[in-house]
C-alpha positions as MATLAB code, in Angstrom:
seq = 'XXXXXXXXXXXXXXXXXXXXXXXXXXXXXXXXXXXXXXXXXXXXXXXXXXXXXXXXXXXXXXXXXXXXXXXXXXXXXXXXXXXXXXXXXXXXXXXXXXXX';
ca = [
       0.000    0.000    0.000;
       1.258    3.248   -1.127;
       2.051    5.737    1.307;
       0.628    4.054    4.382;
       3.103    1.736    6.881;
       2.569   -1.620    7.571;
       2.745   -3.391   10.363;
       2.416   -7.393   10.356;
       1.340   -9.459   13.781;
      -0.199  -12.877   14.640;
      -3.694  -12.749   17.314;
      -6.383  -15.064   18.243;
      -9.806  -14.045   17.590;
     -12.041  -13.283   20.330;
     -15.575  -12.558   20.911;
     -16.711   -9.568   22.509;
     -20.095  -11.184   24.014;
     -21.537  -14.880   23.707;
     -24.613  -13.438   22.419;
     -25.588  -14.355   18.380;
     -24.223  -11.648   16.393;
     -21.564   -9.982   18.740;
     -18.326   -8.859   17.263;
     -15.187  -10.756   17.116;
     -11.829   -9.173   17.244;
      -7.989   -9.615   17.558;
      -6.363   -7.367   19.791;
      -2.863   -5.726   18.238;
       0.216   -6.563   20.507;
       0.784   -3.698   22.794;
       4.159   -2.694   21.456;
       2.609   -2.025   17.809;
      -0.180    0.173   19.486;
       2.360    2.242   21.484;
       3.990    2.730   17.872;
       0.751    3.273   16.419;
      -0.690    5.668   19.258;
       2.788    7.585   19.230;
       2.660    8.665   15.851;
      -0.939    8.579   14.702;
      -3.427    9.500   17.593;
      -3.594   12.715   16.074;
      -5.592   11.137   12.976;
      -7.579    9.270   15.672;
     -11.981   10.086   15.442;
     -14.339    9.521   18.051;
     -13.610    6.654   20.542;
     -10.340    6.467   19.479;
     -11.443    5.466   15.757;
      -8.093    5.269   13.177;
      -8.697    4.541    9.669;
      -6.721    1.701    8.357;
      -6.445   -1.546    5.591;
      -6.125   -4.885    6.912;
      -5.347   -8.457    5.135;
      -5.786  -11.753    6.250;
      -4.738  -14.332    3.926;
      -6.137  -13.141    0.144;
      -8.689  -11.286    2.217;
      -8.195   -6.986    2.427;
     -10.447   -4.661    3.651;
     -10.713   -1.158    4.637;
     -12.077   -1.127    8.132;
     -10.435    0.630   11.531;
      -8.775    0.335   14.523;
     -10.467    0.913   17.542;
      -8.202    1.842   20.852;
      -9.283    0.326   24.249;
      -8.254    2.125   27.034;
      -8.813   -0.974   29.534;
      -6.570   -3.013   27.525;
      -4.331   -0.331   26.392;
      -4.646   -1.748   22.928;
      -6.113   -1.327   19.727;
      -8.758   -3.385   18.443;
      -9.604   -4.899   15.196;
     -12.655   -5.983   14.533;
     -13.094   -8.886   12.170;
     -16.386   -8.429    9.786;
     -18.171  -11.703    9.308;
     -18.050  -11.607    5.606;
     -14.008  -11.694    6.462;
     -14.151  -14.650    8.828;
     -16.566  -16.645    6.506;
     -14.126  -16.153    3.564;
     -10.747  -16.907    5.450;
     -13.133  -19.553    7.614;
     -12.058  -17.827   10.744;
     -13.625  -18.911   14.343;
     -13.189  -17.617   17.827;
     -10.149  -18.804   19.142;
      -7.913  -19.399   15.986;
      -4.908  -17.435   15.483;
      -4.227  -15.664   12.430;
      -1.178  -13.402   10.741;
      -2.436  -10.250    9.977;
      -1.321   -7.343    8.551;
      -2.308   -3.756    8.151;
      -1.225   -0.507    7.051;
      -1.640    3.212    8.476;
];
């Protein structure tokens, strides 16, 4: 990607609730977010909101990274039309990367 950074990382994906339809994640390693948060929080929107591209597998998407302040991480929520095509489930762990 042109003119954005990338950063690559492996995470499990997690669900936010049990309940049908809740979102499912995978949390960026803390040392990527501090990067992230140093250089970037000034593009950040509401909630922490920062625009970004992710790929898993043959599967891209433009999406957003959401920063938690509990876990002092950001967030990246996994679409279900992205976990259907990659046949992702809570619990697996995945390389990922995304770009800035």
């Amino acid at each position: 990607m042109k003119g954005k950074i990338e950063f690559q990382f492996n995470g499990a994906i997690w669900q936010y609730s049990t309940l049908k339809g809740s979102w499912y994640f995978v949390s960026l390693p803390v040392e990527i977010s501090n990067e992230i948060r140093e250089n970037w929080k000034w593009q950040e929107e509401g909630w922490g909101r920062l625009k970004a591209t992710a790929r898993i597998n043959h599967t891209e998407w433009e999406t957003a990274i959401w920063f938690d302040s509990k876990m002092k991480t950001y967030l990246l929520p996994l679409k279900a039309d992205v976990r259907r095509k990659e046949k992702l489930e809570f619990g697996n762990f995945t390389s990922i990367s995304i770009w800035i």
